[in-house]
C-alpha positions as CSV (number, residue, x, y, z in Angstrom):
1,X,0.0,0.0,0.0
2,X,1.0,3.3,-0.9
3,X,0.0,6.7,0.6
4,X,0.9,10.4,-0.5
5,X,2.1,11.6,2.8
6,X,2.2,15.9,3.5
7,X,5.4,16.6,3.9
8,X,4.9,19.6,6.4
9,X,3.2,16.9,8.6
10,X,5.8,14.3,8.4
11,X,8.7,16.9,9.2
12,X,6.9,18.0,12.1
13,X,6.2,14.2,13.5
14,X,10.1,14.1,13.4
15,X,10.6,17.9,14.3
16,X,12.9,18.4,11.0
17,X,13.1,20.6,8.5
18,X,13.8,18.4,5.2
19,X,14.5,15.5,3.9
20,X,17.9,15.0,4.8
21,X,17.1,15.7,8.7
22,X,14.6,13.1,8.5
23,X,17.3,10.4,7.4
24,X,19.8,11.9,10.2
25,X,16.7,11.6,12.8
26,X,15.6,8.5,12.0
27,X,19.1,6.6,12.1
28,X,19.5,7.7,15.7
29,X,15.7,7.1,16.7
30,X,14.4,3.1,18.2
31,X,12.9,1.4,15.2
32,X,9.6,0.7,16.9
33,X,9.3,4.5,17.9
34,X,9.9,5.0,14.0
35,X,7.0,2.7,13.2
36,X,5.2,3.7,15.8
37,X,5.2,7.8,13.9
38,X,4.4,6.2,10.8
39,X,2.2,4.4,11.5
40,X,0.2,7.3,12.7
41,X,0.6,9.2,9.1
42,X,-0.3,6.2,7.4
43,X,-4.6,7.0,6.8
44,X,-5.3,7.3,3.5
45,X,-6.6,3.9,1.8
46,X,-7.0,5.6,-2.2
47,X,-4.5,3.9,-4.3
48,X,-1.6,6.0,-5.4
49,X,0.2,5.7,-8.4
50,X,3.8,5.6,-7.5
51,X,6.3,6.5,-11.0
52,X,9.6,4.6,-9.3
53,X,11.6,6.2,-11.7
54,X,11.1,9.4,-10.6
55,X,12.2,8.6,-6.5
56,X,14.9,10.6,-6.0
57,X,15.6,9.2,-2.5
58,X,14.5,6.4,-0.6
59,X,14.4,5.2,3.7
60,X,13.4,1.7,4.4
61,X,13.0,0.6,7.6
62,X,11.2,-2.5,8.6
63,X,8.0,-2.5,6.7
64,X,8.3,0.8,5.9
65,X,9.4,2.6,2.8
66,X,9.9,6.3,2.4
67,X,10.4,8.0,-1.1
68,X,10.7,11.3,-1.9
69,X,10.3,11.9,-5.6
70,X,12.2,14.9,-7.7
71,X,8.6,17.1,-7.8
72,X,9.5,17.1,-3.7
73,X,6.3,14.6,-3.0
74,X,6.7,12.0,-0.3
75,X,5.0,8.8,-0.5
76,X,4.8,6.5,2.6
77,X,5.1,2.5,1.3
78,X,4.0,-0.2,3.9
79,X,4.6,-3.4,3.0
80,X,2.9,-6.2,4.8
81,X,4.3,-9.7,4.7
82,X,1.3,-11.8,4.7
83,X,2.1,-15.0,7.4
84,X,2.1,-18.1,5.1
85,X,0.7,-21.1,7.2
86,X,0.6,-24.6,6.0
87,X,-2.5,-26.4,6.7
88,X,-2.0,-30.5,7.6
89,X,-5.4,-31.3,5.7
């Protein structure tokens, strides 16, 4: 699932100012607090198309995928591993 994230919102989650603060923040920030911030952006369910060519930088962390394209949108990128389980019958 992808979501079009505002990018004044997400800098002021992580109290940055760009892009580059964001990566510099997150490296030194717990993974699950991470998640936990994204989490709370993540609300908008309307698919996105998402030009991968056009990413001009990208943060992955966990399930989480962060790309920030060269028209200075930010898409947020969750990607759910689905638990495969066998069945015996």
């Amino acid at each position: 699932m992808i979501a079009s994230l505002d990018k004044n919102t997400l800098y002021d989650t992580f109290e940055v100012n760009d892009f580059n603060s964001l990566e510099n923040k997150i490296d030194i920030m717990a993974p699950s607090l991470v998640e936990y911030y994204l989490s709370n952006l993540y609300f908008d369910e309307s698919k996105i198309y998402l030009n991968k060519q056009n990413i001009e930088k990208t943060l992955c962390f966990g399930e989480y995928s962060i790309y920030f394209d060269y028209n200075d949108e930010i898409f947020l990128e969750i990607n759910k591993k689905k638990l495969d389980t066998c069945s015996l019958w």
